[in-house]
DOVO-385307 format. One line per field, with one value per residue (C-alpha): residue number from 1; residue in one letter; x, y, z. Coordinates in steps of 0.1 Angstrom, whole numbers, padded with zeros to 4 digits, always signed. Example, Ala and Ser with C-alpha at 12.3 -4.5 7.8 and 13.67 -1.06 7.14 Angstrom:
BEGIN
num: c(1,2)
residu: c(A,S)
X: c(+0123,+0137)
Y: c(-0045,-0011)
Z: c(+0078,+0071)
//
This chain:
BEGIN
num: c(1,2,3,4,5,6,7,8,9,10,11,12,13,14,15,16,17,18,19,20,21,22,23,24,25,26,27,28,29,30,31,32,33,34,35,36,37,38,39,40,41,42,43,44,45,46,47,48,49,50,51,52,53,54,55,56,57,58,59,60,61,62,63,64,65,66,67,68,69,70,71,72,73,74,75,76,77,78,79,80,81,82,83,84,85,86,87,88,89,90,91,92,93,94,95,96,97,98,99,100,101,102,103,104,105,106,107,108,109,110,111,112,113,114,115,116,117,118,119,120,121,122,123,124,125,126,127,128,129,130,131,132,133,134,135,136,137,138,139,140,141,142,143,144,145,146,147,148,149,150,151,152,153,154,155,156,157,158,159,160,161,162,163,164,165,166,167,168,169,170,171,172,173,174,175,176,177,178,179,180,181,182,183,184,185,186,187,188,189,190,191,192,193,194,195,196,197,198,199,200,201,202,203,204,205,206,207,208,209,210,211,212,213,214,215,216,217,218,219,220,221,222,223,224,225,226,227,228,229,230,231,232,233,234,235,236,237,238,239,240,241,242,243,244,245,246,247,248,249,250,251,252,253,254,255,256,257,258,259,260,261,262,263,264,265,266,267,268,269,270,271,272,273,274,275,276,277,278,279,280,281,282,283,284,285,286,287,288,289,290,291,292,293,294,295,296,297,298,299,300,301,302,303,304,305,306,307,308,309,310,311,312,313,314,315,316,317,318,319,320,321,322,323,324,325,326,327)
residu: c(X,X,X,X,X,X,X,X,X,X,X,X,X,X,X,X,X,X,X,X,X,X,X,X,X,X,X,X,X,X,X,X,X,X,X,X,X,X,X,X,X,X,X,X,X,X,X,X,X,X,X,X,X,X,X,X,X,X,X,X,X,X,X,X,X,X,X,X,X,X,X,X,X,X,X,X,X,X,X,X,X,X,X,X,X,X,X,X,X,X,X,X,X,X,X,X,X,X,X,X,X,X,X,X,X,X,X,X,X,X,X,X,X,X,X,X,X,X,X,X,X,X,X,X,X,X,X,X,X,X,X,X,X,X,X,X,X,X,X,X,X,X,X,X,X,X,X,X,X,X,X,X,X,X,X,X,X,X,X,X,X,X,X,X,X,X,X,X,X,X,X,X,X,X,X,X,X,X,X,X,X,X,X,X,X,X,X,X,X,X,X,X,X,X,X,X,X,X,X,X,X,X,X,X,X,X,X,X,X,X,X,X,X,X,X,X,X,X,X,X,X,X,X,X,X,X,X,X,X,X,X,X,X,X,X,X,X,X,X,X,X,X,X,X,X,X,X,X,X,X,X,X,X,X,X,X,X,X,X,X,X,X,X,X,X,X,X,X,X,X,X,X,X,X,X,X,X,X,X,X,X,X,X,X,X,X,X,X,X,X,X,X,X,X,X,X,X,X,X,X,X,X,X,X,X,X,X,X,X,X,X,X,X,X,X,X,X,X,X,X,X,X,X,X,X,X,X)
X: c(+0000,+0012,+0000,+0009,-0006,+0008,+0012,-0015,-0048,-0081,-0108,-0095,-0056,-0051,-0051,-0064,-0050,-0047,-0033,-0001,-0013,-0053,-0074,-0097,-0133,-0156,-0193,-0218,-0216,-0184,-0149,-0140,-0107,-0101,-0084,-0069,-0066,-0093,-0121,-0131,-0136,-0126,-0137,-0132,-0160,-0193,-0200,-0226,-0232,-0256,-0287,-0278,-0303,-0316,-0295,-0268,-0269,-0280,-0248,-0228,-0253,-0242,-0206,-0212,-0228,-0203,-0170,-0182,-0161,-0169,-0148,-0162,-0130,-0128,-0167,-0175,-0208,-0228,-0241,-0278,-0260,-0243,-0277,-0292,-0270,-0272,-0310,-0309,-0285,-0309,-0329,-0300,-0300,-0289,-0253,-0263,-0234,-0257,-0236,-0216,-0244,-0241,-0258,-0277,-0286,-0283,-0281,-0246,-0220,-0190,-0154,-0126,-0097,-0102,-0108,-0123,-0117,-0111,-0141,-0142,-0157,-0162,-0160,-0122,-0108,-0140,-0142,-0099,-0103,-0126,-0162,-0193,-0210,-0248,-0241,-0253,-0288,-0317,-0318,-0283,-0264,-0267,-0238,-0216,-0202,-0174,-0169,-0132,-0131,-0097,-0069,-0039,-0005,+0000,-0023,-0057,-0067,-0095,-0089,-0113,-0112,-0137,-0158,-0170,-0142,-0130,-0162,-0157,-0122,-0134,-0130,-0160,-0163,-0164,-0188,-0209,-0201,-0210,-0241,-0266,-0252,-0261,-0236,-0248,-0241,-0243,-0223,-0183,-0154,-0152,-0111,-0110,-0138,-0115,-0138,-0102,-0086,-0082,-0090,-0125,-0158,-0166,-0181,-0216,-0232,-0258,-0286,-0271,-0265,-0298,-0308,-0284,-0301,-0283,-0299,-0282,-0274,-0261,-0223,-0224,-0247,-0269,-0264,-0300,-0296,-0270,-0275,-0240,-0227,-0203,-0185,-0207,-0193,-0166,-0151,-0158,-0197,-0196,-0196,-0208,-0227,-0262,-0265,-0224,-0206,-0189,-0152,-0155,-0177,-0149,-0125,-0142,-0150,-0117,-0106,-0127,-0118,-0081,-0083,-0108,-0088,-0056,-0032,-0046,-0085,-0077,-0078,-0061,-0080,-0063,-0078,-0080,-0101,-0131,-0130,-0167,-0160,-0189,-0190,-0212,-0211,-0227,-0197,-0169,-0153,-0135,-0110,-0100,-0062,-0049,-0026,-0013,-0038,-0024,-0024,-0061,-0088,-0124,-0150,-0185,-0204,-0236,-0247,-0278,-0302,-0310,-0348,-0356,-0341,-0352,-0347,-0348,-0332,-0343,-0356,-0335,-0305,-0312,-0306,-0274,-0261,-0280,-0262,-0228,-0225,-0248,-0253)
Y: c(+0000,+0036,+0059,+0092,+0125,+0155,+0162,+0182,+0175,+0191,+0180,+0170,+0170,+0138,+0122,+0091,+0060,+0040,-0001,-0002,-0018,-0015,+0005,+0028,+0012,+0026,+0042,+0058,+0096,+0084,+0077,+0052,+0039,+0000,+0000,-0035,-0061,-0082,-0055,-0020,+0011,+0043,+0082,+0120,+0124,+0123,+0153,+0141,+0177,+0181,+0156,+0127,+0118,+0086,+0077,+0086,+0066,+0037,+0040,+0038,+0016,-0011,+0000,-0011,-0046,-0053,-0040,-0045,-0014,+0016,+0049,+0085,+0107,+0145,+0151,+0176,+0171,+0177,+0151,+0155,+0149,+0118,+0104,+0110,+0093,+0062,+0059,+0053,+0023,+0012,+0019,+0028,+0017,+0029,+0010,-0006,+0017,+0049,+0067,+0077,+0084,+0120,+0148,+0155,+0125,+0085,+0071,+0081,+0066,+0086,+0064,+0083,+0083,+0122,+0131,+0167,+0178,+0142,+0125,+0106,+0119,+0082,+0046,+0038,+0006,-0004,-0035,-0042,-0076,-0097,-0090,-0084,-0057,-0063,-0102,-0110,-0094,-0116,-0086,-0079,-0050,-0043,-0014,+0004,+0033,+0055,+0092,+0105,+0134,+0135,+0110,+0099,+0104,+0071,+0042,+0035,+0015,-0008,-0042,-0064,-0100,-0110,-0136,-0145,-0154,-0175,-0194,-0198,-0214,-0239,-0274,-0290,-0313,-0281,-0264,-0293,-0298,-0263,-0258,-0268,-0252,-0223,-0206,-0193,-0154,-0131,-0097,-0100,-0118,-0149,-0152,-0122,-0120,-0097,-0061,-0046,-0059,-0036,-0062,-0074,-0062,-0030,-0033,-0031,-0022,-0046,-0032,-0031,-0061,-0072,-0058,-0080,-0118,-0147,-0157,-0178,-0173,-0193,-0203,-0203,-0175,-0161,-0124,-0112,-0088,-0105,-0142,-0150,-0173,-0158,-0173,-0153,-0139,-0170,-0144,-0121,-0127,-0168,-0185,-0221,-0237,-0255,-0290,-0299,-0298,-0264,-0274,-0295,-0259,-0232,-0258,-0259,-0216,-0210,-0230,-0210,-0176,-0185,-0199,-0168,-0138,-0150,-0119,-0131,-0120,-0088,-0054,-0024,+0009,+0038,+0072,+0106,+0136,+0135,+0107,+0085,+0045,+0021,-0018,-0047,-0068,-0096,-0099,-0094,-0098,-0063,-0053,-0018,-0013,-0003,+0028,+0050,+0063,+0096,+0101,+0116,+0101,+0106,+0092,+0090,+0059,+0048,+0012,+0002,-0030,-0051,-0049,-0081,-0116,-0131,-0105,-0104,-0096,-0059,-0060,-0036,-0056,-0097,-0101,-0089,-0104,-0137,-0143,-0132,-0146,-0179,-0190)
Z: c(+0000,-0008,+0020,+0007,+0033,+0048,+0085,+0090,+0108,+0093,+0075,+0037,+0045,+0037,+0003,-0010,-0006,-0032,-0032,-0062,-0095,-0089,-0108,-0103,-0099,-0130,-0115,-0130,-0106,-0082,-0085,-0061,-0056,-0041,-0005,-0014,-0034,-0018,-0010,+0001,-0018,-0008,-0025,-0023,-0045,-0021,+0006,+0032,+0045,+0013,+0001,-0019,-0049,-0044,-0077,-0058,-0025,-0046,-0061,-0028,-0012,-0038,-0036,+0003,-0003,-0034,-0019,+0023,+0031,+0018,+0029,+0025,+0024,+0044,+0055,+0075,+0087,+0118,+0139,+0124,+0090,+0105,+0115,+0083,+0062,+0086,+0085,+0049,+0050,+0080,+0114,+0140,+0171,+0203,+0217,+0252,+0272,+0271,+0291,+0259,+0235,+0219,+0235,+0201,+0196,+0213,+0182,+0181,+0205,+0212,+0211,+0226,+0250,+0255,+0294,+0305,+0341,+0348,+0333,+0305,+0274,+0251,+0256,+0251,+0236,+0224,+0204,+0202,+0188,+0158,+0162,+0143,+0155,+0175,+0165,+0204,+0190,+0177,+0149,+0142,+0124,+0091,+0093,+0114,+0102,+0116,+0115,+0123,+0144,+0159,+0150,+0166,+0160,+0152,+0149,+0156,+0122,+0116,+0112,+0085,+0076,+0047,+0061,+0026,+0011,+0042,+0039,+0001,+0006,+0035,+0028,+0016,+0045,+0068,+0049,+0053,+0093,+0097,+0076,+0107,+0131,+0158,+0174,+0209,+0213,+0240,+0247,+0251,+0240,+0249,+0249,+0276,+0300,+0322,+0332,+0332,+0303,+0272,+0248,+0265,+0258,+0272,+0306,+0312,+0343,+0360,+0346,+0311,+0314,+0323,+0291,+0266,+0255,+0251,+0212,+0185,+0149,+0121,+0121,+0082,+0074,+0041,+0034,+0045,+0013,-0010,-0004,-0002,+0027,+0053,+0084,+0110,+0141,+0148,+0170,+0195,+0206,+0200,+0236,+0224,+0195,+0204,+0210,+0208,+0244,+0254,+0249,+0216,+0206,+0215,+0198,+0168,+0168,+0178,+0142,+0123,+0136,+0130,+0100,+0086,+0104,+0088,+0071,+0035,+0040,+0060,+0053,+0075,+0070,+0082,+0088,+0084,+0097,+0084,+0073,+0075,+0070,+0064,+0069,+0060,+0095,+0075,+0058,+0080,+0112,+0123,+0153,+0165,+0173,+0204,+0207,+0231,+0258,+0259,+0220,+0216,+0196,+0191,+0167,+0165,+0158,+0144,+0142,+0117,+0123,+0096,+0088,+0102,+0117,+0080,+0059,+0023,-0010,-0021,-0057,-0064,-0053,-0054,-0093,-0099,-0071,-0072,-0098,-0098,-0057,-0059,-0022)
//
């Protein structure tokens, strides 16, 4: 990757990044640029603080399910503007830890290491290793999506292994091992159940976590809008899978999140301010990165449901993709 920016820090300072050898991506209204070689799109070409035409966010909307990262370069938007571009990829929901929602507006959860007059002003360390967002939901997330505000001196990236292609290289005997099975979900990590740790879940307090189920999905999951198959949430949320004893369970997650986090399926996003990132948790696993406490970060965060448990194909969507990605 050629990372090629200057060293300052404001909205539209930093220029794209774009992988050696790939092309740009031809689009109808937006340049888009790959991040890698593997997926993820990236573009300076779309500013949020103004309306997109429906012909537009159709346009990025399949960019999102096609490429399952899709980066918006140097916004500057309010946080009504960040809201209203999450409702139309979905119906946001609220993060459990409502301590740290935004004063405008809950539906935005504030991530930062920043302290004021001692207090905290976000939920720090969130979410350091491979996760699907909401996966311990009966509905989970359709998208999260990420706006820089202040970045650190060094570090911070997003982590994303493809989940699809991981489940397209498995064996066929593991495909077929798999293909009944419910892996049992509730919030946390399941390799670090330590409230202090910096790589657990984010602690809950005991009436948050009165509010989280324990509900199952499938271990080899449908796209609820593409169709396509996906290893789904082998890490992070996965406690057990139902019916098979809790040690030969972990066992066989632990294989599968090893094998489908490995360097080959992953993409490292770095970012810029300003800079609003979008993922497909259907699709992926993801993992923050940890960095220096004292080295100031804040972003805001929206996370968007899927429409239902079952969901289906929008017409607008299921025959281009039926076909090219056949479940």
């Amino acid at each position: 990757m050629v990372h090629r920016e200057d060293s300052a820090t404001t909205p539209g300072s930093r220029v794209a990044t774009v992988p050696e050898g790939l092309a740009p991506i031809i689009s109808a209204m937006t340049a888009l640029q790959p991040l890698g070689s593997l997926f993820g799109v990236e573009t300076w070409d779309v500013d949020l603080s103004r309306a997109l035409s429906a012909d537009r966010f159709a346009e990025l909307e399949r960019a999102f399910y096609e490429h399952h990262v899709l980066a918006l370069r140097g916004q500057e938007i309010s946080a009504a503007q960040f809201v209203a571009f999450a409702r139309r990829l979905g119906p946001p929901q609220p993060h459990v830890i409502d301590q740290f929602h935004h004063p405008e507006d809950p539906n935005i959860l504030i991530l930062s290491n920043v302290r004021e007059n001692g207090r905290p002003t976000g939920l720090q360390d969130a979410g350091s290793y491979f996760h699907t967002d909401y996966s311990y939901l009966a509905v989970p997330a359709r998208a999260t999506t990420l706006y820089s505000r202040v970045v650190p001196k060094v570090g911070g990236d997003t982590l994303f292994a493809d989940q699809q292609a991981a489940y397209d290289d498995l064996p066929e005997a593991m495909k077929k091992r798999i293909e009944p099975l419910l892996g049992i979900h509730h919030y946390g990590n399941r390799h670090d159940v330590r409230d202090a740790s910096r790589t657990a879940a984010s602690a809950l307090s005991d009436e948050q976590k009165a509010r989280m189920p324990v509900i199952t999905h499938r271990i080899a999951r449908p796209h609820p809008v593409t169709g396509r198959k996906a290893l789904y949430a082998v890490s992070g949320s996965s406690f057990g899978i139902v019916g098979m004893p809790e040690d030969e369970a972990r066992d066989l997650l632990d294989e599968l999140a090893a094998y489908s986090t490995q360097p080959k399926y992953q993409l490292r996003f770095r970012y810029g301010v300003g800079d609003v990132v979008v993922w497909d948790n259907a699709a992926l696993l993801h993992s923050a990165t940890l960095i220096d406490p004292d080295d100031a970060r804040t972003l805001w965060r929206i996370t968007v449901l899927e429409e239902s448990r079952d969901a289906v194909a929008a017409d607008v969507l299921a025959p281009s993709f039926a076909t090219s990605h056949p479940a």
